[in-house]
C-alpha positions as CSV (number, residue, x, y, z in Angstrom):
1,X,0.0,0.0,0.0
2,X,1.1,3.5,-1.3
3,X,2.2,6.4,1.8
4,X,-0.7,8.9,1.8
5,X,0.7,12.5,1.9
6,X,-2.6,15.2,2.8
7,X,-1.7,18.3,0.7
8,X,-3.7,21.1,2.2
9,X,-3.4,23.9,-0.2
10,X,-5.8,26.8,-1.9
11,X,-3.3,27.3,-5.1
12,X,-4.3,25.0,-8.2
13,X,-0.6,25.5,-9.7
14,X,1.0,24.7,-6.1
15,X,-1.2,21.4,-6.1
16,X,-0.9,20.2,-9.8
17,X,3.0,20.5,-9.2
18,X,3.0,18.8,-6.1
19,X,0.6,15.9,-6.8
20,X,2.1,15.5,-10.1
21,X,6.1,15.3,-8.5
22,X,4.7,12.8,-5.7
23,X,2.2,10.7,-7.5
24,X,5.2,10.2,-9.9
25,X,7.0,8.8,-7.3
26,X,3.9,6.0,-5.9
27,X,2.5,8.1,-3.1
28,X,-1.1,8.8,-2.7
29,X,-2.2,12.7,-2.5
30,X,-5.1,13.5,-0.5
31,X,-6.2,17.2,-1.0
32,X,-7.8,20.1,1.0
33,X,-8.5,24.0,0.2
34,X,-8.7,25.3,3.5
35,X,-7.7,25.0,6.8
36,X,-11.2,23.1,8.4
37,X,-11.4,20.6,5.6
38,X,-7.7,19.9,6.1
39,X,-8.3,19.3,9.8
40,X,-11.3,16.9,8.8
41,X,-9.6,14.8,6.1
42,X,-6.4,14.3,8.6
43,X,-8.7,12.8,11.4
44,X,-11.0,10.8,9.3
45,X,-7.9,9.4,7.3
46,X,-4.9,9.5,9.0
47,X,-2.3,10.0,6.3
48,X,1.4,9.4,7.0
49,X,2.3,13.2,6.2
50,X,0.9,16.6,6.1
51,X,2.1,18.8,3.9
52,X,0.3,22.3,5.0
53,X,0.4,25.5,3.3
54,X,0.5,28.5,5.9
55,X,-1.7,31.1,4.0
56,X,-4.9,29.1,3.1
57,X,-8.7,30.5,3.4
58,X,-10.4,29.9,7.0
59,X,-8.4,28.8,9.7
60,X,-4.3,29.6,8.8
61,X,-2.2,26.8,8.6
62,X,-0.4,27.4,11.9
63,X,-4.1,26.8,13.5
64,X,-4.6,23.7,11.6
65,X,-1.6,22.3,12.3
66,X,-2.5,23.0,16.4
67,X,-5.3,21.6,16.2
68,X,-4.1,18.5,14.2
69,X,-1.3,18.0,16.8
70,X,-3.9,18.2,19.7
71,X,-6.0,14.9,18.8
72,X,-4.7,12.3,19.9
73,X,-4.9,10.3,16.6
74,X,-3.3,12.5,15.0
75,X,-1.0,13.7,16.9
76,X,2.1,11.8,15.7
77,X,1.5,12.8,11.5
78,X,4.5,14.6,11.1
79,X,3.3,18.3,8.9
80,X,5.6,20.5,6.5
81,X,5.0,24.1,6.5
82,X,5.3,25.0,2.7
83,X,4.6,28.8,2.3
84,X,5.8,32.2,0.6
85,X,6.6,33.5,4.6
86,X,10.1,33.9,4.8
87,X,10.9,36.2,7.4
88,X,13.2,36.0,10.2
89,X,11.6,34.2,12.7
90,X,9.1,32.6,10.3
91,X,10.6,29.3,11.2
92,X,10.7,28.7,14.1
93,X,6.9,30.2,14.2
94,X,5.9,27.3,12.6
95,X,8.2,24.6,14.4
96,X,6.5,26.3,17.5
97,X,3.1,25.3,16.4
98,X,3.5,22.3,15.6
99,X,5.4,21.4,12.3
100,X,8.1,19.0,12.1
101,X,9.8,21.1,9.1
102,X,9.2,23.5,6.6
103,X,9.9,24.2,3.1
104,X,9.9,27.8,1.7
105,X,7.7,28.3,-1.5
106,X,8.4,28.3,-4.4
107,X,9.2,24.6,-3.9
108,X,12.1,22.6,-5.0
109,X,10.7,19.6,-6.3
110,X,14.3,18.2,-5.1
111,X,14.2,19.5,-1.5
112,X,10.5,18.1,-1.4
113,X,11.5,14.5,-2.0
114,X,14.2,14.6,-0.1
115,X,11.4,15.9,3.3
116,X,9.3,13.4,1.9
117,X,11.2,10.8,2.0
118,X,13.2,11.3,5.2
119,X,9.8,11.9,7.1
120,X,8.3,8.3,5.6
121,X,11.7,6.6,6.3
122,X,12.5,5.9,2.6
123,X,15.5,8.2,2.4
């Protein structure tokens, strides 16, 4: 069975490139536009990884990924900030909230494999 990798972004572009890089490679992309339906796909399906953009509609990314890390079923999915922020301090923002990485947009289709792939023990 294919790793399942829950992509919560709003941007089509963002999502066609990701999906297409990590479908390519035999994982399975689940998909959310905002921050709530993020937060319901990751408890109903439990994927091994969350890739979570930081800007999307409703509640941000940094709330998502609190509120992710707070059930207890979900708790242990590692998430990957992917956003535009890159401001000092940004970082460690997001490592405080929750996320087990980040990768600054635009993405490095390289650098994303490389996350994905350490996170899910194939590296």
């Amino acid at each position: 069975m294919s790793k399942r990798i829950l992509y919560v972004e709003d941007n089509f572009q963002n999502k066609r490139l990701v999906r297409k890089v990590l479908v390519a490679r035999g994982y399975t992309v689940l998909e959310a536009d905002d921050g709530q339906t993020g937060i319901d796909i990751a408890v109903a399906e439990i994927p091994d990884l969350i890739l979570m953009d930081i800007n999307i509609p409703g509640i941000d990314g940094i709330e998502a990924t609190r509120i992710i890390k707070s059930y207890e079923q979900t708790t242990h999915i590692p998430i990957i900030a992917l956003t535009a922020n890159a401001m000092r301090g940004d970082r460690e923002r997001f490592l405080a909230a929750g996320c087990d990485n980040y990768l600054p947009k635009p993405i490095s289709t390289s650098d994303l494999l490389e996350v994905v792939q350490a996170y899910l023990g194939e590296a």
